[in-house]
BAMARVEX-93326 format. One line per 3 residues: number of its first residue (from 1); their letters; for each residue x, y, z of C-alpha. Coordinates in steps of 0.1 Angstrom, whole numbers, plus 2048, in hexadecimal, padded with zeros to 3 digits. Layout:
NUM> A> X,Y,Z ~ ...
This chain:
1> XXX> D0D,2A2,6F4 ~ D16,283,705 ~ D35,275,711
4> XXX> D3B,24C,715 ~ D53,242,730 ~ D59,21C,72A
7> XXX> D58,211,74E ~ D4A,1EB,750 ~ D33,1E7,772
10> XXX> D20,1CB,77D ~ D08,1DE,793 ~ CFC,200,7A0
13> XXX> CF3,213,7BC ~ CDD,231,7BB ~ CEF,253,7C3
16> XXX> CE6,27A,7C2 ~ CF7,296,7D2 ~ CDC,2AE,7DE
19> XXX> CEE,2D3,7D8 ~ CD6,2F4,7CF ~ CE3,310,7BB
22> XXX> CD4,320,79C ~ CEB,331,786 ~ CE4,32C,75F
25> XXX> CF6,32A,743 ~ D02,316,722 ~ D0A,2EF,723
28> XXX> D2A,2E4,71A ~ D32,2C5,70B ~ D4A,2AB,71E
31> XXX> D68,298,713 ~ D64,276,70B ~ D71,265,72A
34> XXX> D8D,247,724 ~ D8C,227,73F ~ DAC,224,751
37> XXX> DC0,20B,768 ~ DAE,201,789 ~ DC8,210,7A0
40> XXX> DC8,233,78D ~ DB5,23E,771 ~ DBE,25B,75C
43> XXX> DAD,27E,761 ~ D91,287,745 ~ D8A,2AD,741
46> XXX> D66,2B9,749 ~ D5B,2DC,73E ~ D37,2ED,746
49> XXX> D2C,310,74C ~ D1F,31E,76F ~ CF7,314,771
52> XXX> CFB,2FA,752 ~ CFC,2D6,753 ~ D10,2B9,743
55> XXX> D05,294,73D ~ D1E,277,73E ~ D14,25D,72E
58> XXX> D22,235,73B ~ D26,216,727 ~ D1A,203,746
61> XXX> D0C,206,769 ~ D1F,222,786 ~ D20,21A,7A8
64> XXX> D2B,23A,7B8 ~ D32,255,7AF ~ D42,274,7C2
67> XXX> D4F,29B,7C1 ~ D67,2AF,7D1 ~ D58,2D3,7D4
70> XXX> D33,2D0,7D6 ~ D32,2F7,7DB ~ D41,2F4,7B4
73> XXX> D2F,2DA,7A5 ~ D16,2BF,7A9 ~ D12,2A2,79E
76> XXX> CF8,282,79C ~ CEC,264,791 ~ CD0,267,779
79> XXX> CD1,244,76D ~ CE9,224,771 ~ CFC,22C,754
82> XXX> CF4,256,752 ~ D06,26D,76B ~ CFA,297,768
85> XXX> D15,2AC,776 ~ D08,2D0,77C ~ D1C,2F3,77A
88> XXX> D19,305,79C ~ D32,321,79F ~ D51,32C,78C
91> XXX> D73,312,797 ~ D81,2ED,792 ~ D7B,2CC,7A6
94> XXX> D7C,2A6,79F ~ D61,28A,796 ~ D69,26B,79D
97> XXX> D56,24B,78E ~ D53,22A,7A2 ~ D4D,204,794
100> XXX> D45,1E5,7AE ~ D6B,1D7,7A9 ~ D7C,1F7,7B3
103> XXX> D85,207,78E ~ D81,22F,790 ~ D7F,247,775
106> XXX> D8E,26D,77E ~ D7E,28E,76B ~ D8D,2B2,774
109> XXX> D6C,2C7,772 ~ D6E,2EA,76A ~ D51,300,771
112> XXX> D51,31F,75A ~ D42,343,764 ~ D25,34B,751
115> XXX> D2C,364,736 ~ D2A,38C,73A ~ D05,3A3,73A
118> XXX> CFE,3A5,715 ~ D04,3CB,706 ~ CDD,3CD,6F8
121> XXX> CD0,3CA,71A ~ CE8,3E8,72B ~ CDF,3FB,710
124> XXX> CB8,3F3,71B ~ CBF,3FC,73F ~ CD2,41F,735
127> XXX> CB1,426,722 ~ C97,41D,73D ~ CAF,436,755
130> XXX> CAE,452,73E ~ C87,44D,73A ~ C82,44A,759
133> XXX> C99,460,76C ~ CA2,47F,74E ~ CBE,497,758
136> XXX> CCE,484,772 ~ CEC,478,769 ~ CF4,44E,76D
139> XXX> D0B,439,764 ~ D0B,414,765 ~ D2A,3F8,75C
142> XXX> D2F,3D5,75D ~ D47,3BF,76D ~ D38,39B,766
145> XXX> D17,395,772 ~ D1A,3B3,78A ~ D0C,3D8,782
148> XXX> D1C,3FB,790 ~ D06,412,791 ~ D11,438,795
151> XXX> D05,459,795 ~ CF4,475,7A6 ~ CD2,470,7AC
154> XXX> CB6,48F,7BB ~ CA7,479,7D9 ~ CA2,457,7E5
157> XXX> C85,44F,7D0 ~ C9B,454,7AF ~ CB5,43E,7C1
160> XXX> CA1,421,7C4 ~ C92,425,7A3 ~ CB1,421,790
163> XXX> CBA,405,7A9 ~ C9C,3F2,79C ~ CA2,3F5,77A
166> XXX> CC2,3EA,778 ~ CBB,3CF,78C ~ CAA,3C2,76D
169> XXX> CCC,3BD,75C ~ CDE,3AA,77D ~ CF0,3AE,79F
172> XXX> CEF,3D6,7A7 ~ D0A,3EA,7B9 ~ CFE,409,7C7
175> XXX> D17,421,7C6 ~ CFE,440,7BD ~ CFF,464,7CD
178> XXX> CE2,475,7DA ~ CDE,499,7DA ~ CDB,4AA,7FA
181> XXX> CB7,4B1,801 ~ CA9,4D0,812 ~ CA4,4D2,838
184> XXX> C80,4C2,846 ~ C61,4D8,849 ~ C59,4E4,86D
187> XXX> C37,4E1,879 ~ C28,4F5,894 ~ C10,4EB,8AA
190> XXX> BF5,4FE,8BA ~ BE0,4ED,8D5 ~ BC2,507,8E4
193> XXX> BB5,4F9,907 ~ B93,50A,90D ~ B80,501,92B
196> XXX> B65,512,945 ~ B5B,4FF,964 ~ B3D,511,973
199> XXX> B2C,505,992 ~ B09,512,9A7 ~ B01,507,9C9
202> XXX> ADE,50C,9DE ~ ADF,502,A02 ~ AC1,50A,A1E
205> XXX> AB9,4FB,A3D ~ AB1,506,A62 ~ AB7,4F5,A84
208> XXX> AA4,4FC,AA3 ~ AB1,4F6,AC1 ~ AA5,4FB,AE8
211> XXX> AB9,505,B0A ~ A9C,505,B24 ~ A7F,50E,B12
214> XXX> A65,500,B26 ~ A81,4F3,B3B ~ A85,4DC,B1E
217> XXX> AA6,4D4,B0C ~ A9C,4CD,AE6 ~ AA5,4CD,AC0
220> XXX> A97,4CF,AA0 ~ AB0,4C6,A83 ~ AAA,4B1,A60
223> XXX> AD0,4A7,A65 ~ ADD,4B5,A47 ~ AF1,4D1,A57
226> XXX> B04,4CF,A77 ~ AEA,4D4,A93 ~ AF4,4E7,AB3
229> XXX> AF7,4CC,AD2 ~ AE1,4DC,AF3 ~ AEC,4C5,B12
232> XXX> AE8,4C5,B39 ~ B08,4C3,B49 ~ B07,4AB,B68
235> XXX> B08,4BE,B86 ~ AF7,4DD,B79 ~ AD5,4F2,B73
238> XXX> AE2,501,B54 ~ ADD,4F4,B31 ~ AFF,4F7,B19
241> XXX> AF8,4FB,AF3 ~ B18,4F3,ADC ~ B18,500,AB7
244> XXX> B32,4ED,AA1 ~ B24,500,A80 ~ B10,51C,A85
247> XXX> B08,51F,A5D ~ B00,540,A4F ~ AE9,54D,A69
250> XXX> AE5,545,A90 ~ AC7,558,AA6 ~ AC0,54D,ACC
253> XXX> AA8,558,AE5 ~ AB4,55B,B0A ~ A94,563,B18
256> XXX> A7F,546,B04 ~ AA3,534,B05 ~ A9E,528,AE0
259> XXX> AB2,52F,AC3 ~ AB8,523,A9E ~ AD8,51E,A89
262> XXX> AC8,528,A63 ~ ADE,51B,A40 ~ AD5,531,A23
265> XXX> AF2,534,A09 ~ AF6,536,9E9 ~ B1A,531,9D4
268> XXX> B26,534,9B0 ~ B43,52B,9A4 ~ B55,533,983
271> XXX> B79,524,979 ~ B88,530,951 ~ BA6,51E,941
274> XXX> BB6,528,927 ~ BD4,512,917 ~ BEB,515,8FA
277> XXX> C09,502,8F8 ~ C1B,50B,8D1 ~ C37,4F3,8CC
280> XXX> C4E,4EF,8AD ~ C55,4C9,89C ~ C66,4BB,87E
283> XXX> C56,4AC,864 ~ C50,486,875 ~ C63,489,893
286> XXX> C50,48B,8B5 ~ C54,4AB,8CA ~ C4A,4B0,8F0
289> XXX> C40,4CD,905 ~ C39,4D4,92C ~ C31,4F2,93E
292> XXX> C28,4E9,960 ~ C3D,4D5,97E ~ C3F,4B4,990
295> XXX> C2F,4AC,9B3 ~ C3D,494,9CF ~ C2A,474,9D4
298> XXX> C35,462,9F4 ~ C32,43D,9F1 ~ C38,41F,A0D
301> XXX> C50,405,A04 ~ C43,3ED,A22 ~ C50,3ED,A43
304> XXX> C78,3E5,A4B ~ C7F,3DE,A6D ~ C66,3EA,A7F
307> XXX> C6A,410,A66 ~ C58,413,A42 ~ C6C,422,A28
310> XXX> C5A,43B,A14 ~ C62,441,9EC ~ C60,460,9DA
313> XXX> C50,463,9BA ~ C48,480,9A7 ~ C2A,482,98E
316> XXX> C28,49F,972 ~ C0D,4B7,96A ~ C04,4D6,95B
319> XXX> C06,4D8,934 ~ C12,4BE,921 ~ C11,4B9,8FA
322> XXX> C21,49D,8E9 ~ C20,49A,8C0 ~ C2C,48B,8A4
325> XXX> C27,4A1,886 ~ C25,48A,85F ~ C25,49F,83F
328> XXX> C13,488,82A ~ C16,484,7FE ~ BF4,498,7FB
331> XXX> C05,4B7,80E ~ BF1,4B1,82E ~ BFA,4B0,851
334> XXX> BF6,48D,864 ~ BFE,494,889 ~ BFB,47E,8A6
337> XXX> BF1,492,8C3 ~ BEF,490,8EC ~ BE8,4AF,8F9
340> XXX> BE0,4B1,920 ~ BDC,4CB,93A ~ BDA,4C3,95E
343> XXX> BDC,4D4,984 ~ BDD,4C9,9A3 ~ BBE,4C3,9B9
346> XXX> BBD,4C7,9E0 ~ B9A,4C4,9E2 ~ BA0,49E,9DC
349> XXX> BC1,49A,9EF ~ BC8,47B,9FE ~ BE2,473,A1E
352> XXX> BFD,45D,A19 ~ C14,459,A39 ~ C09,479,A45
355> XXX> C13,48A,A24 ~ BFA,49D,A11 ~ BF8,490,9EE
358> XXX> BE0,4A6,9D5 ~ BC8,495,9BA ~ BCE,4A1,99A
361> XXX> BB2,4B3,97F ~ BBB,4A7,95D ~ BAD,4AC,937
364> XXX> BC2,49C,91E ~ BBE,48B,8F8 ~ BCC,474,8E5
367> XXX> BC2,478,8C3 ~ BCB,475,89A ~ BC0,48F,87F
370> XXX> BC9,499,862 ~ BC9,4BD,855 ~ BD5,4D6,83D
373> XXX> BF3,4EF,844 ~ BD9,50E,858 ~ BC1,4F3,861
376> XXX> BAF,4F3,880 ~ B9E,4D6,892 ~ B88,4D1,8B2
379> XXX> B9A,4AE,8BF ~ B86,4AF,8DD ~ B66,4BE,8F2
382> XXX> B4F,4B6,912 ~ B32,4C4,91D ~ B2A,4B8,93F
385> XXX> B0D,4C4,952 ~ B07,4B7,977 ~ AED,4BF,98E
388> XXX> AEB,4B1,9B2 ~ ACD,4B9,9C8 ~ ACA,4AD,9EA
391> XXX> AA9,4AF,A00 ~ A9E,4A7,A26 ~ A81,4AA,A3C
394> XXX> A70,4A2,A5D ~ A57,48E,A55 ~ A31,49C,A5B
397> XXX> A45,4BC,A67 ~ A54,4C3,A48 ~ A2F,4BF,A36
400> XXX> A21,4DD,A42 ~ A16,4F9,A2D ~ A2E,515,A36
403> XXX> A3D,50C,A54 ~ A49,4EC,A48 ~ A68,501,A35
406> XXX> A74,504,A5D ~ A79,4DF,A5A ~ A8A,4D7,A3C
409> XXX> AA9,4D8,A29 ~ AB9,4DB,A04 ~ AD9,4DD,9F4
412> XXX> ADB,4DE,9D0 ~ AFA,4DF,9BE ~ AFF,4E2,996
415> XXX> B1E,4E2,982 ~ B27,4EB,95D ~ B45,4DE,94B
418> XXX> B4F,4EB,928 ~ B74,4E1,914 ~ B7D,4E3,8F0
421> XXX> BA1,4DA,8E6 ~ BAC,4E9,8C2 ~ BCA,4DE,8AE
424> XXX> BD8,4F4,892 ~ BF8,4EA,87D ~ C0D,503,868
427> XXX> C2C,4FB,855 ~ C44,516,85F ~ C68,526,856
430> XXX> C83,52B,86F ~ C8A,552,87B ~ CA0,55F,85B
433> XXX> CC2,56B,86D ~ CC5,58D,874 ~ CA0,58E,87C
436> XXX> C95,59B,8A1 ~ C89,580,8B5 ~ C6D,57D,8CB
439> XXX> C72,58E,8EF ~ C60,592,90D ~ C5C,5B2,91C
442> XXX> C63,5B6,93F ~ C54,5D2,954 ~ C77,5DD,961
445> XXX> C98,5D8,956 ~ CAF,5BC,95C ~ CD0,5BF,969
448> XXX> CEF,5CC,950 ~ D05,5B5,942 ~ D28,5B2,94E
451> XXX> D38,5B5,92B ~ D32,5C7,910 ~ D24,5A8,8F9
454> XXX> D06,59D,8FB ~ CFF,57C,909 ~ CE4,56E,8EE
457> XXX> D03,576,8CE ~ D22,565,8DE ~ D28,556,8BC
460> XXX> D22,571,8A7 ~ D36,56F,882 ~ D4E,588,87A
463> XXX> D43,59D,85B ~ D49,58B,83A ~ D48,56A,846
466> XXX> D37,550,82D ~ D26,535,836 ~ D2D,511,833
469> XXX> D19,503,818 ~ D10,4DD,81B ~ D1C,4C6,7FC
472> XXX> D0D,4C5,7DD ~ D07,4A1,7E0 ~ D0B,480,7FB
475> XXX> D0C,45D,7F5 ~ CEC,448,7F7 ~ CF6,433,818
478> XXX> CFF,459,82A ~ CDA,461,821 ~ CC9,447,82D
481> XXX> CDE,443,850 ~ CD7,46C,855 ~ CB1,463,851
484> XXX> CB0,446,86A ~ CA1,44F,889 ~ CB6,460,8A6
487> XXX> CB7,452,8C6 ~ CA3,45E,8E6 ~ CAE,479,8F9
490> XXX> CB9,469,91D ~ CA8,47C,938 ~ CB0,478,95C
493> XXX> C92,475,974 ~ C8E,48D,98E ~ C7D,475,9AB
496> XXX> C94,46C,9C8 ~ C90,453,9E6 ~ C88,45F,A0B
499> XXX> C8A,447,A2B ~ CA0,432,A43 ~ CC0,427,A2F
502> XXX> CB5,432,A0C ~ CBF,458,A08 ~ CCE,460,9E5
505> XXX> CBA,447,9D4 ~ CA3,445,9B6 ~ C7D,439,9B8
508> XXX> C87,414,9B6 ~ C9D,415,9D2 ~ CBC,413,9BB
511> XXX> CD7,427,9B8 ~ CD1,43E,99F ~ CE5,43C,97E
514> XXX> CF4,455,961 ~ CE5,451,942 ~ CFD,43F,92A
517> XXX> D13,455,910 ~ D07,458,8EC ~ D19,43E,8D8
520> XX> D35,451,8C1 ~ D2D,450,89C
């Protein structure tokens, strides 16, 4: 319905007050608006409901138009003589109409709330909940266009299914319960390191050498192995032979003054290692394990005043396993793996300002399977197979049938490498109490105690004692905030600073700094 305001204007100027908010419901129908003085006109009463609209319809042209809340209501020019005032949220304001010679009409707007959540569709909403979550027992009210939802609920899933459907209905307030669920499923780990390094090695060669033979000084030698050095010291008659390696075998003639330095060896080498590193996880939470030590690793910081500062790091190895275990929907075991086993090498040791610093072997993976609980998988294997062969002769010499072995040399070398890294996860129950737990047994026994109570049971219950059971049921947000994840365990770093001026510090050069405390909860 319309309402007429008899306003006369000459002219008009184009005006809309851009505001957004969608709320919706029923038109109202406005007063008919009365003209008044041009100093004051009287106020005209304006009803419409929150989302709705209202059209007020002029005798002639409007050249302004304004509001006082636009957060209430909003209002603009739709033609010269038509004005559409829009419900935004529930309260009052004023509209005020302007002509071109000053006159002003007032209106007091009141913006309604829209009406309540119609019974028909709670009653559809308690039917979909009982349909689709039977036996657990919700309750849902209504306070305007705003839904409380209450209950106990089995798990998070049924918690954001009810959510969802009343949703349908309008603005939910979660005020549900969960029941408290059962502790996480522990997964062990068992990671099986299997490796052989075998290794075969052939090395022949002979050097002749003369002291005087013929009152000649001589040598015979492909240069493979370390030839003995015959020389004539000045001043003297008498020839001086030096050995540096005499080999395996070393034969010399003083009457013919000739000898030979011979090489015949052969070598074999087996090395067997046998890891298995067991480790215990919840159910999506990553777990770490190391059984081995840290080595020192000098390192120069550049040169200060003539001295260079050297910086102490320390670098792990031995056996490492990191995982992240996953039970997945079908039942299965997801797990994010890193296994790793390493030792130190002085065979390929380096200096580093006079400090011996060792290489280090390693065999690690990084890997993702899938398996059932009992499953076993091969994550990783080599098969490596070297050979190395290295041959010299004396040319011509070295070509003749028979005693052309005298002048020539070999070394052969051949390695073999096997590894196979096996992963097997189990889901597995804690020790029941009471139950003897696994001990080592030590070849002698350990010292006595010096009381009577043993040191494992300080906190051992008195007889009777129940214990305390958890609550029947939590709300929703204590649930979710006890499945967020914890924080990272702070661990200090072992490596320290050595050199002019920088004792007591850490690896940087800094002084080294306390973890910060756990913030309280």
């Amino acid at each position: 319905m319309r309402a007429k305001a008899g306003i006369s204007i000459a002219r008009i100027s184009a005006l809309s007050l851009a505001l957004s908010v969608s709320l919706g419901l029923a038109a109202q129908n406005a007063p008919s608006p009365t003209v008044g003085s041009p100093s004051q006109d009287s106020a005209n009463e304006l009803s419409v409901a929150v989302g709705k609209t209202v059209l007020i319809d002029c005798a002639k042209p409007v050249s302004r138009v304004a509001i006082g809340a636009g957060e209430v209501a909003e209002a603009s020019a739709i033609s010269p003589t038509e004005i559409m005032v829009v419900g935004k949220t529930a309260g009052e304001t004023s509209l005020i109409l302007w002509d071109t010679k000053g006159n002003r009409q007032f209106f007091n707007v009141t913006v309604r709330p829209p009406a309540g959540i119609s019974s028909d569709r709670l009653e559809s909403v308690r039917r979909q909940l009982q349909m689709e979550l039977p036996g657990q027992p919700l309750r849902i009210s209504v306070d305007r266009d705003n839904i409380f939802l209450r209950g106990t609920v089995r798990d998070l899933t049924s918690a954001s299914r009810a959510a969802a459907i009343a949703a349908t209905a309008g603005k939910v307030i979660n005020l549900l319960n969960v029941e408290v669920p059962g502790a996480e499923p522990q997964i062990l780990l068992k990671v099986r390191f299997a490796s052989i390094d075998r290794n075969k090695g052939l090395q022949a060669g002979i050097n002749l050498f003369s002291s005087g033979f013929g009152n000649t000084l001589a040598g015979i030698n492909t240069g493979q192995f370390s030839p003995p050095n015959v020389a004539l010291p000045s001043g003297t008659s008498s020839a001086t032979t030096t050995i540096s390696n005499e080999l395996n075998m070393f034969a010399f003639l003083p009457g013919l003054n000739l000898g030979a330095t011979l090489e015949a060896l052969q070598t074999r080498g087996i090395v067997q290692v046998l890891a298995e590193p067991n480790i215990v996880a919840s159910n999506g939470k990553q777990a770490s394990f190391l059984a081995g030590g840290e080595f020192p690793i000098p390192v120069s910081q550049g040169s200060n005043g003539g001295s260079s500062a050297i910086t102490i790091m320390f670098k792990e190895f031995g056996i490492r396993l990191n995982f992240i275990p996953t039970i997945t929907p079908r039942g299965s075991i997801r797990l994010q793996v890193a296994p790793e086993v390493s030792a130190l090498d002085y065979a390929h040791a380096v200096e580093i300002g006079g400090a011996e610093v060792p290489a280090l072997t390693s065999r690690k993976v990084n890997d993702e399977v899938e398996l059932a609980d009992g499953q076993s998988f091969v994550i990783g294997g080599l098969l490596d197979n070297e050979e190395t062969e290295t041959f010299q002769k004396i040319p011509f010499l070295g070509d003749i049938p028979y005693i052309g072995k005298f002048f020539q040399s070999v070394a052969k070398n051949k390695t073999n490498t096997e590894l196979i890294v096996i992963v097997t996860p189990t889901i597995v129950q804690p020790i029941p109490a009471g139950t003897p737990i696994p001990e080592l047994k030590f070849p002698s026994p350990f010292l006595p105690p010096n009381t009577g109570i043993a040191m494992h049971h300080p906190d051992e219950k008195p007889a009777g004692a129940t214990p305390v059971a958890p609550p029947p049921s939590i709300p929703l947000e204590t649930l979710i905030d006890s499945l967020n994840s914890e924080k990272p365990l702070v661990i200090e770093s072992s490596s320290g600073t050595f050199g002019a001026g920088s004792q007591g510090q850490t690896g940087n050069g800094a002084a080294p700094t306390a973890p910060a405390p756990p913030a309280a909860h």
